[in-house]
C-alpha positions in Angstrom: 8.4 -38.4 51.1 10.7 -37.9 48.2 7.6 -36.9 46.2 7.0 -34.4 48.4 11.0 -33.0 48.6 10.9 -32.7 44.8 7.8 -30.4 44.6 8.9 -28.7 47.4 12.1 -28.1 46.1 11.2 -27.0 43.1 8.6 -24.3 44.3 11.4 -23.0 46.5 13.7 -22.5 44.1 11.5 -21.1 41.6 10.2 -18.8 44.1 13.0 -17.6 44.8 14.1 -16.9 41.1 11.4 -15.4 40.1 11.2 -13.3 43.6 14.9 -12.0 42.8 14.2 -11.3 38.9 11.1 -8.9 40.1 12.9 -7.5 42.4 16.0 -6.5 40.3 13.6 -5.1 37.4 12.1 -3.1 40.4 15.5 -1.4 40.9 16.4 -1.2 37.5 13.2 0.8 36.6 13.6 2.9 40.0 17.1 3.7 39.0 16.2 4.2 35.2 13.3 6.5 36.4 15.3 8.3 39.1 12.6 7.6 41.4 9.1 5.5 41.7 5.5 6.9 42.4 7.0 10.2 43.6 9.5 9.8 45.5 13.0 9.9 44.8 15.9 8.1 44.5 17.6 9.5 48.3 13.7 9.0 49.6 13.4 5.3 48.5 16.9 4.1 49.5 17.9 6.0 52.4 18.7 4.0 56.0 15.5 5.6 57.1 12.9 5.3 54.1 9.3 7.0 54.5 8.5 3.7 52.0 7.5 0.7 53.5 4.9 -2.2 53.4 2.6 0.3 55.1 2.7 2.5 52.8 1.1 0.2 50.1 -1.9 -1.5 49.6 -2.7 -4.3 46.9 -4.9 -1.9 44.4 -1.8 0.1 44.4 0.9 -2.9 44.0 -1.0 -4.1 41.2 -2.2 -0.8 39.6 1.8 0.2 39.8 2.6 -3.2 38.1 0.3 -2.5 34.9 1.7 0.7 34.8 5.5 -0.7 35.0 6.5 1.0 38.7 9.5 -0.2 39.5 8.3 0.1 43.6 5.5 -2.4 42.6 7.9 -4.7 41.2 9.8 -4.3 44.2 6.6 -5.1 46.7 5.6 -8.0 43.9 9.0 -9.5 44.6 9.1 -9.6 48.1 5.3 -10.8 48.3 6.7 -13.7 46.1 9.2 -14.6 48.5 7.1 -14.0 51.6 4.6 -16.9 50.0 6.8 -19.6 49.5 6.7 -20.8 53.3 2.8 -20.5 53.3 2.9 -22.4 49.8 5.7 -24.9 51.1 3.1 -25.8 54.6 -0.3 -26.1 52.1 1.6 -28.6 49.6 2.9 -30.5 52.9 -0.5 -30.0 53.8 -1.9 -31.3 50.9 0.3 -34.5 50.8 -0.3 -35.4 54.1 -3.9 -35.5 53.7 -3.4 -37.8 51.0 -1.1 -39.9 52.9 -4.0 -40.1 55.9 -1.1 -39.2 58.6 -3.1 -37.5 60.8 0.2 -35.9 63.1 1.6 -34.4 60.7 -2.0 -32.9 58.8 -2.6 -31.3 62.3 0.6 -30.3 62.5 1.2 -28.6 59.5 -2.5 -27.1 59.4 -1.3 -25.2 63.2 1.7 -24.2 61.4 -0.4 -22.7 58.0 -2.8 -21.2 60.4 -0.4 -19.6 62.5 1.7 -18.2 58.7 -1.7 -16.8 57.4 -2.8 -15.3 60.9 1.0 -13.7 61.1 0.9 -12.7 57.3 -2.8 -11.6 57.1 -4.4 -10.7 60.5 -1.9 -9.8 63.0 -0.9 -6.7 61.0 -3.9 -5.1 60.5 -5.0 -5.6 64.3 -1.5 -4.0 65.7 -2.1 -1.0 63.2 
């Protein structure tokens, strides 16, 4: 198991670097620019924004990333840090496959399933 603590270790903490470094060049940009995408600085970080994940789809995160938005290095960020459970489950995933323990491949294949259905479907079908 130590293996398996290393790796995951080290994807977690990794994750969560680079999740805070996109992030803080998201605000710096939004700050720099006085704003991001059109809206300003009272719009973006006021108690009760108008900007949220709803607001954005992937075409746009990515387009706004190319194009150096600071909100798209926000959303980047936080889409980094939202992975590393899912990425944390496949690699136990993945390790207990090779180990043949079939408890704990069920186990953590319910608890992947249940991430990606939270993350991906369950959204989009309470819009």
């Amino acid at each position: 198991m130590t293996d398996l603590d290393a790796v995951t270790g080290i994807v977690m903490r990794v994750g969560v670097i680079l999740s805070i470094v996109l992030v803080a060049i998201g605000v710096a940009i939004t700050v720099i620019e006085h704003g991001a995408d059109g809206y300003t600085l009272n719009e973006l970080f006021s108690r009760v924004s108008v900007v949220n994940s709803s607001t954005a789809s992937l075409p746009f995160i990515l387009n706004g990333f190319t194009d150096l938005s600071g909100l798209s290095f926000i959303y980047i960020g936080l889409m980094v840090l939202i992975s590393i459970p899912v990425i944390r489950t496949a690699l136990a995933l993945i390790y207990f496959l090779y180990d043949k323990n079939r408890l704990y491949i069920i186990l953590s294949a319910i608890v992947l399933f249940n991430l990606l259905l939270a993350i991906l479907i369950l959204p989009r079908v309470l819009r």
